[in-house]
N, C-alpha and C positions, 0 to 999 in steps of 0.2 A: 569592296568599297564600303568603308564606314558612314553612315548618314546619323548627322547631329542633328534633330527637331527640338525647336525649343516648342514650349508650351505653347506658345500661340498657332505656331503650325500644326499642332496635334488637335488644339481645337479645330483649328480650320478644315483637317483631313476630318476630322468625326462630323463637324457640321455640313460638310459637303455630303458625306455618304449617307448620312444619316436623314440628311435634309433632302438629297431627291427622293431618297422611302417615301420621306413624307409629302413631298410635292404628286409624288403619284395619289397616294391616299387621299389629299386634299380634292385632287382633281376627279376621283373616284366618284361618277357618278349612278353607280350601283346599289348605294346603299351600303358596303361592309367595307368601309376604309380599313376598318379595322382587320380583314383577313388581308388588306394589301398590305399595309405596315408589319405585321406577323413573319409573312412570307419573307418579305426585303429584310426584314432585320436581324431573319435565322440565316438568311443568307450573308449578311455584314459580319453579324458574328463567326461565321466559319471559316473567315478571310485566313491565308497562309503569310508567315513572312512578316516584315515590319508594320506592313499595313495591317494586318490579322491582329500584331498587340497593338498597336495604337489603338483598333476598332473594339474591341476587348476589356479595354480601360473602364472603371467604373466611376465617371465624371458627369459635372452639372455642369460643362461647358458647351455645353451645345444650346445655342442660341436662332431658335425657330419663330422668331415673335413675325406675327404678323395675323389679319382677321379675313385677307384672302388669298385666290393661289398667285396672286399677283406678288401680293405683297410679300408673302415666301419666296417666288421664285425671283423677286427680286434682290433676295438674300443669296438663295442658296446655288443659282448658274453663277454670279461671280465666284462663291466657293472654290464650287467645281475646277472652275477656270486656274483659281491660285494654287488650289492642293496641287493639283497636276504640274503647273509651273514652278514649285518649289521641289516637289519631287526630281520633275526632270532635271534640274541642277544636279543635284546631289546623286541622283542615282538611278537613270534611265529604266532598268529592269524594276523597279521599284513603281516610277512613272508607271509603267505597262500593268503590274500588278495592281493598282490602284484603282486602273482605268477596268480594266478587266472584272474586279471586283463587285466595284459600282454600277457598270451593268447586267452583270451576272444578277445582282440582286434588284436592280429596276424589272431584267424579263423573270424574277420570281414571283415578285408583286406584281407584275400582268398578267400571271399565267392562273389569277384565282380568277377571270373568268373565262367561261369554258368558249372557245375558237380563239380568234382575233383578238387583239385589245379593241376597246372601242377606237373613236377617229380622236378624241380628248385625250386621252389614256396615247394612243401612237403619236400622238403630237408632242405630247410634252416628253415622251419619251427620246423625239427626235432632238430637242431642244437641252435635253440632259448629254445626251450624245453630243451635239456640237459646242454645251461648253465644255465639256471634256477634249475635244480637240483643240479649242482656242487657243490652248498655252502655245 
């Protein structure tokens, strides 16, 4: 199956994947956002498949404005939600790999610290998860 993304949708997939990294980082309250976004992003960029180049693109269309984690994750769980639902149109395995991707690289950026995420850190983890399911 062939999938046609126009440019809005490729923004939308980068700013979803891209944007829960960063929602974890935001929410990071350890002190080194910066090893969460590292971790998440090596892991965005190693994506396979359609989603792998779209996340690969070297674009300024990723659109994070916001001055808290509120105000981000008010951007980036509807993302989540649409990448997914425009995917599933077009090409279910695609949907899966997306979805897979996205938290493959949320539990990279958990895993900078050593057990458990904290309860902030698994929350909003769970809330990345469920808008990923919404579609």
């Amino acid at each position: 199956m062939s999938i046609t993304l126009t440019d809005q949708d490729k923004s939308t997939l980068r700013t979803a994947a891209y944007g829960a990294v960063s929602l974890l980082a935001a929410a990071d309250a350890t002190g080194k956002p910066h090893k969460v976004a590292t971790e998440g992003s090596v892991a965005l960029v190693s994506a396979t498949g359609l989603v792998g180049h779209v996340l690969a693109e070297k674009t300024r269309d990723i659109t994070l404005d916001g001055k808290s984690v509120a105000a981000i994750a008010d951007h980036v769980l509807p993302a989540l939600t649409a990448a997914m639902g425009l995917l599933k149109k077009q090409d279910p395995a695609e949907a899966d790999n997306f979805r897979s991707t996205v938290l493959v690289a949320v539990e990279a950026a958990a895993r900078t610290h050593q057990g458990e995420p904290s309860p902030t850190l698994a929350e909003m983890i769970r809330k990345i998860t469920a808008a990923l399911d919404a579609a």
